[in-house]
TORKOL-4160 file (C-alpha; in steps of 0.2 Angstrom, whole numbers, padded with zeros to 4 digits, m for minus):
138
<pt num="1" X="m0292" Y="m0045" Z="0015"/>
<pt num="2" X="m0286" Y="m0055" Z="0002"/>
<pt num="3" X="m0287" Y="m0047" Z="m0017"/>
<pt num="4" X="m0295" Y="m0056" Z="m0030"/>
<pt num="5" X="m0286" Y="m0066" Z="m0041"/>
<pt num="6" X="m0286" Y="m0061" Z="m0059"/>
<pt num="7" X="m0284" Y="m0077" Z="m0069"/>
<pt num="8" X="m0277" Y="m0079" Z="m0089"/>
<pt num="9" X="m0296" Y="m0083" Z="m0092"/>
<pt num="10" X="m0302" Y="m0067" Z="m0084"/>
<pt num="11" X="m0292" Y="m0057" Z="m0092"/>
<pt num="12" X="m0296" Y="m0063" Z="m0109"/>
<pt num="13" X="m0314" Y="m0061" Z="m0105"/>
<pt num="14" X="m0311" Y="m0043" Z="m0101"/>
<pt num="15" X="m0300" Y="m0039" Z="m0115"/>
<pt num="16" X="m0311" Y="m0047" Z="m0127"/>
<pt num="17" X="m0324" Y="m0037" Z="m0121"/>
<pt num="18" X="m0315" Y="m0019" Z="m0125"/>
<pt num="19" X="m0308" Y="m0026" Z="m0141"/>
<pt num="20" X="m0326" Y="m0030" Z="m0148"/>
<pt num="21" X="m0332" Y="m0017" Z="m0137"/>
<pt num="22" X="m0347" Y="m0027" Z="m0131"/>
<pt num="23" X="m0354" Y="m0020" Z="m0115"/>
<pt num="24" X="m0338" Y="m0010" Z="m0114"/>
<pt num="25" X="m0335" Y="0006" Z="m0121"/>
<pt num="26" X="m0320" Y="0006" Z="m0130"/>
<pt num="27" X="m0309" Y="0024" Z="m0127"/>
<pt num="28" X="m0297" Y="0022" Z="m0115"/>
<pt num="29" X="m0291" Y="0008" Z="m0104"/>
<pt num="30" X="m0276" Y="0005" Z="m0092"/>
<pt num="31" X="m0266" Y="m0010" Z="m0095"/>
<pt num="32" X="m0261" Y="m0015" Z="m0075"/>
<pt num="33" X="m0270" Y="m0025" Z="m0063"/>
<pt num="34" X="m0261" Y="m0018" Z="m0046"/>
<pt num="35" X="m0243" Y="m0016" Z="m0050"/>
<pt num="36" X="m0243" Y="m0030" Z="m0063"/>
<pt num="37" X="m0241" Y="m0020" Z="m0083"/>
<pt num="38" X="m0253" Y="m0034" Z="m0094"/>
<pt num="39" X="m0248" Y="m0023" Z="m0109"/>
<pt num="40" X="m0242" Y="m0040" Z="m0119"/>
<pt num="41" X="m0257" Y="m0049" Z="m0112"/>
<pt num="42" X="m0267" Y="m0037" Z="m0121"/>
<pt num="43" X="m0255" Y="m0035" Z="m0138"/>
<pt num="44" X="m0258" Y="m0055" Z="m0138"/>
<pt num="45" X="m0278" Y="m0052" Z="m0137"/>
<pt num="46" X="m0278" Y="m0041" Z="m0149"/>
<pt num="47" X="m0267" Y="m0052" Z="m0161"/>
<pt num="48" X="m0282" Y="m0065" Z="m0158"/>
<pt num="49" X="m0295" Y="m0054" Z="m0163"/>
<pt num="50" X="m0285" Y="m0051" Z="m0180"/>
<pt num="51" X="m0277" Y="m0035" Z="m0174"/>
<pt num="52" X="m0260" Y="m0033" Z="m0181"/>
<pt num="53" X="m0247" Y="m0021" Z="m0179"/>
<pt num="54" X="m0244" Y="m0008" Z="m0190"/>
<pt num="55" X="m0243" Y="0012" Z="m0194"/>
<pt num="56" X="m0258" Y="0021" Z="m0199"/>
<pt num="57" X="m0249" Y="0024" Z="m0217"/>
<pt num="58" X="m0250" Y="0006" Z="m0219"/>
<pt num="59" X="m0270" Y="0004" Z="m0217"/>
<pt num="60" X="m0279" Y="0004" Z="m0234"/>
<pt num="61" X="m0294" Y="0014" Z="m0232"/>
<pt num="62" X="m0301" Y="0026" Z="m0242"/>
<pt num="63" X="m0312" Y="0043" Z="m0241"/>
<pt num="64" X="m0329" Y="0037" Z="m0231"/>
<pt num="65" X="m0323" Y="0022" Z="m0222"/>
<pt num="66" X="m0315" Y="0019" Z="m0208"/>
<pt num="67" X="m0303" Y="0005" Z="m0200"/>
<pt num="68" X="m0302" Y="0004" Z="m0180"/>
<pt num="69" X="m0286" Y="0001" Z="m0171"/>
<pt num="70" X="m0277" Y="0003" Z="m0154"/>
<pt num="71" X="m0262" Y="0013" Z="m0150"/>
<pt num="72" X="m0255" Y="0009" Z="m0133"/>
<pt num="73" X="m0244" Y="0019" Z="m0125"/>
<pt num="74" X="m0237" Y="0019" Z="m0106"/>
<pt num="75" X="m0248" Y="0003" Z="m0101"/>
<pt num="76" X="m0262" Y="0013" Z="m0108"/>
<pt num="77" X="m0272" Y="0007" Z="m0125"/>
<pt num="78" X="m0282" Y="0020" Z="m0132"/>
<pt num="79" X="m0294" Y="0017" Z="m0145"/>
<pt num="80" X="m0299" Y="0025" Z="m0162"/>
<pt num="81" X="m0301" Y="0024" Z="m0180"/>
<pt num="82" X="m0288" Y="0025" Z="m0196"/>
<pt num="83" X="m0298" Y="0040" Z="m0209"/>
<pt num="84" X="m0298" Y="0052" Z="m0219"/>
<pt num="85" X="m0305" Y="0069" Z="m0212"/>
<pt num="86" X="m0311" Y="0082" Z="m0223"/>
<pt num="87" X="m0307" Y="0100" Z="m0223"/>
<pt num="88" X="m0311" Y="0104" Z="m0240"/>
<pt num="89" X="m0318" Y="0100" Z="m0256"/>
<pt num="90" X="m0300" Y="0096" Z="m0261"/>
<pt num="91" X="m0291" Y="0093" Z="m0244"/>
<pt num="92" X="m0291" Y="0078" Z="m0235"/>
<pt num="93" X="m0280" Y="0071" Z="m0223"/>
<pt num="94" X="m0277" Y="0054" Z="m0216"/>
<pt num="95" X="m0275" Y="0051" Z="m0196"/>
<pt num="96" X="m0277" Y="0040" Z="m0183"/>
<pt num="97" X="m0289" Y="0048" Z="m0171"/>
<pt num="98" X="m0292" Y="0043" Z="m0154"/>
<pt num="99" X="m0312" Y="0041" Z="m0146"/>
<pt num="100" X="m0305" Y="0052" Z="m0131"/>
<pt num="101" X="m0306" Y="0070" Z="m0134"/>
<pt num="102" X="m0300" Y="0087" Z="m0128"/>
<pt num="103" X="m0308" Y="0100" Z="m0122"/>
<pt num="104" X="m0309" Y="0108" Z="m0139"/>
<pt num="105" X="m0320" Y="0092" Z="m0144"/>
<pt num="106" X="m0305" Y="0089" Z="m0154"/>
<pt num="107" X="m0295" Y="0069" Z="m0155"/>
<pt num="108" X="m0287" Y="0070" Z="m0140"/>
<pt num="109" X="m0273" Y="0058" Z="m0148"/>
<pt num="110" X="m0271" Y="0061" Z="m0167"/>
<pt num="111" X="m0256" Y="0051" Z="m0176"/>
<pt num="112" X="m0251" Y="0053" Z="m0195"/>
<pt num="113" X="m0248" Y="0045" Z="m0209"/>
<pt num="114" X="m0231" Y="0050" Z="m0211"/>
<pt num="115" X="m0225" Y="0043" Z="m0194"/>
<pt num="116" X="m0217" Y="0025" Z="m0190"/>
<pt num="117" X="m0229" Y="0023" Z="m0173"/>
<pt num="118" X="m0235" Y="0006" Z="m0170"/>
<pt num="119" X="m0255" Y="0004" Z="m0170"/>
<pt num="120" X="m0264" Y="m0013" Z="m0168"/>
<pt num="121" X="m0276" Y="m0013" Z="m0182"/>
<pt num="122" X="m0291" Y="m0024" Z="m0190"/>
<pt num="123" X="m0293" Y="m0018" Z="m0208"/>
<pt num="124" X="m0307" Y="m0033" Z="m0209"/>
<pt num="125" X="m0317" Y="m0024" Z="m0199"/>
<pt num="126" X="m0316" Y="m0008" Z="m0211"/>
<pt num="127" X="m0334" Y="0000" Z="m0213"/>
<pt num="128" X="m0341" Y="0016" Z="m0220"/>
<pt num="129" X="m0344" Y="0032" Z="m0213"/>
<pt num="130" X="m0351" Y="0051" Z="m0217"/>
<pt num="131" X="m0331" Y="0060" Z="m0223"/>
<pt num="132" X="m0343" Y="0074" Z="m0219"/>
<pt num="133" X="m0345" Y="0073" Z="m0201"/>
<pt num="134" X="m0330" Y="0063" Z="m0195"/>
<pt num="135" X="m0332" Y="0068" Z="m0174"/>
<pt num="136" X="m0350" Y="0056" Z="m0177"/>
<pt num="137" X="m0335" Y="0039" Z="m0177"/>
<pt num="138" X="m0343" Y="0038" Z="m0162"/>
């Protein structure tokens, strides 16, 4: 039997789809279609949707909002948000935290500020949330 072909157009619509994260939810998503790596297919979709590549250091937000962004790693994009979590009155820290969690409930992927790593994201899109409870982002 003959596989499907997966065309430029398909692909966009798919990618489109976990970028807005309509009808999709976004967490984590393989970037190959058999043994073909669509990693820069997806960087390039990402780039459309005004995703741009930079480190969570970088994103301007502040105490009670939010910015989300992608970190792909091994063909694999993994979504979160760029925030400040709260531990106490007077200790905050900013990460990158991914929707996929561990067992503990905890991000499963959590990337610092003080760390070059390259994440796509969309500071446009930057809305507010409760510093309080961060593990609601989602």
């Amino acid at each position: 039997m003959e596989k499907a072909r997966v065309t430029h157009e398909k692909l966009d619509a798919v990618f489109d789809d976990i970028i807005t994260g309509r009808g999709v939810h976004r967490s984590k998503h393989e970037l190959r279609i058999d043994q073909a790596d669509v990693t820069d297919h997806f960087r390039a979709a990402l780039k459309r949707h005004g995703y741009l590549p930079t480190s969570v250091g970088e994103v301007e937000v502040q105490p009670g909002e939010r910015v989300p962004a992608f970190f792909i790693k091994d063909s694999t994009a993994y979504f979160g948000w760029v925030f400040w979590e709260k531990f106490t009155q007077w200790k905050l820290r900013k990460l990158w935290g991914s929707v996929v969690r561990n067992k503990k409930g905890d991000w499963a992927i959590q990337l610092p500020p003080n760390k070059p790593t390259t994440i796509y994201a969309n500071s446009d899109l930057k809305i507010e949330m409760d510093v309080e409870h961060p593990g609601e982002l989602y």
